[in-house]
C-alpha positions as CSV (number, residue, x, y, z in Angstrom):
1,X,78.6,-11.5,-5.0
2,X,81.2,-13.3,-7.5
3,X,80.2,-10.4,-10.2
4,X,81.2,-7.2,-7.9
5,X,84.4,-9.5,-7.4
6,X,85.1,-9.8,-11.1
7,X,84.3,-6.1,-11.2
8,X,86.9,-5.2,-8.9
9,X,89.3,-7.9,-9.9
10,X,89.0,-6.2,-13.8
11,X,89.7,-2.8,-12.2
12,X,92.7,-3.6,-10.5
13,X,93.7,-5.1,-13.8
14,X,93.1,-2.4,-15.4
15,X,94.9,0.3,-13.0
16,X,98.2,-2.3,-13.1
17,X,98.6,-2.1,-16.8
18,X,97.8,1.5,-17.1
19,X,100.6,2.7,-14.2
20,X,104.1,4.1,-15.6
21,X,107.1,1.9,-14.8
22,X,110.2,3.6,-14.6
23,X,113.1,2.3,-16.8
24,X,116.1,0.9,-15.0
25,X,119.4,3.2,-14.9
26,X,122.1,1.8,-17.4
27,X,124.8,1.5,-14.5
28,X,122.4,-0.3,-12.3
29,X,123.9,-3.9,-12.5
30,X,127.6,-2.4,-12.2
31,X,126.3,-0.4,-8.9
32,X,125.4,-3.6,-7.4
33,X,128.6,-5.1,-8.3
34,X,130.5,-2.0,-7.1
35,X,128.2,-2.3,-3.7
36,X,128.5,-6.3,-3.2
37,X,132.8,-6.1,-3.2
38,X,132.8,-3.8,-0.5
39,X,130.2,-6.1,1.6
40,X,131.9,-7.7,4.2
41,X,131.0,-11.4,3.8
42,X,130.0,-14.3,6.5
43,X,133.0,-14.2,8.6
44,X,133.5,-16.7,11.9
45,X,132.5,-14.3,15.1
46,X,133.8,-15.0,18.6
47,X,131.2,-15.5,21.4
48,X,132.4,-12.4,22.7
49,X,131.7,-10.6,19.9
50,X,128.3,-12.2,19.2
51,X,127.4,-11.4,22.7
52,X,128.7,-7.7,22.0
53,X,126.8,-7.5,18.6
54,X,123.6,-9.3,20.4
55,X,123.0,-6.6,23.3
56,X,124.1,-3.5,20.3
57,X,121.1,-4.7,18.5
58,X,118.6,-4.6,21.2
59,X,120.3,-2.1,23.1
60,X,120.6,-3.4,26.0
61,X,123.0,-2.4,29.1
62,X,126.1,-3.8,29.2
63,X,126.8,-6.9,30.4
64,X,128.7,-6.1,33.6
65,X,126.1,-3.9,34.5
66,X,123.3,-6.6,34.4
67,X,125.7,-9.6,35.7
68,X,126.1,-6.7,39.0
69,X,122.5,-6.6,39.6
70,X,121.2,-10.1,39.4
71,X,124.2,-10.3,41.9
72,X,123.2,-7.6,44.2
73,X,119.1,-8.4,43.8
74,X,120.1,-12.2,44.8
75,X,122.1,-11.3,47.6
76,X,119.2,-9.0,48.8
77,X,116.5,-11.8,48.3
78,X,119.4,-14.5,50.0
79,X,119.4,-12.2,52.8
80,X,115.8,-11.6,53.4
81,X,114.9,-15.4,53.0
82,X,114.6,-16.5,57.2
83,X,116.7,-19.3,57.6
84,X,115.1,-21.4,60.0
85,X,112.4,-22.5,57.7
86,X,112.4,-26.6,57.9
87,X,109.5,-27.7,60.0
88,X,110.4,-28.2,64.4
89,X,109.4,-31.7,64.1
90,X,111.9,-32.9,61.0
91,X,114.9,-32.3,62.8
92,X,116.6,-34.9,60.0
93,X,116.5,-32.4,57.0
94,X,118.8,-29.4,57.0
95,X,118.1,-25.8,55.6
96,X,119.9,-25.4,52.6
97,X,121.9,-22.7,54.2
98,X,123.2,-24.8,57.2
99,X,126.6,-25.4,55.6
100,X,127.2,-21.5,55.8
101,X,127.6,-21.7,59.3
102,X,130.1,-22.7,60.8
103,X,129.6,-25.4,64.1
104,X,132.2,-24.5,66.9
105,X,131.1,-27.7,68.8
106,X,133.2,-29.8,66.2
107,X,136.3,-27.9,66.3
C-alpha cells in the first residue's frame, strides 16, 4: 500500500517540475500599484447604507416592500386569531386584546 503511494507521490513530483511556468510581465508590480490607488479604501458606512449595500448583495426586495408585508401578513393573522380564547372559568385573566376595546360602562 505505502509503495503505490510513493509511486504516485514520485509522479506528481515528477509532472510539477516538468510543467512550464510562465514568466511574470515586467510592468506587473507597477499595474498593481496603478490598480491599488484607485481602490477605494475602508471608509466609515452609515447603517443606511450598510442596510442598502446588505439587501444589493443578496438581492433582496427592498425594504419597504418587506417591512409592508410582515405588516399586512400580521394584521391578517391578528385578525383571524378569535378573541375570546381565555378559559369560562378564569374570569381573572384578560385576553391580551381586551384593552382594544373600548368599555362604555365606564364612561
Amino acid at each position: 500500500m505505502s509503495t503505490t503511494r510513493d509511486q504516485k507521490e514520485q509522479k506528481l513530483e515528477v509532472m510539477l517540475q516538468s510543467r512550464r511556468l510562465e514568466p511574470a510581465s515586467p510592468d506587473l508590480a507597477e499595474r498593481i500599484v496603478h490598480k491599488a490607488r484607485h481602490l477605494t479604501q475602508n471608509q466609515t458606512v452609515s447603517l443606511t447604507q450598510w442596510m442598502k449595500g446588505l439587501f444589493a448583495e443578496f438581492h433582496l426586495p427592498r425594504p419597504a416592500y418587506v417591512l409592508a408585508s410582515a405588516l399586512i401578513i400580521g394584521f391578517i393573522i391578528g385578525f383571524t386569531v378569535p378573541q375570546n380564547t381565555t378559559p369560562a372559568d378564569d374570569a381573572d385573566s384578560l385576553s391580551v386584546q381586551s384593552f382594544l376595546y373600548a368599555d362604555e360602562d365606564d364612561l
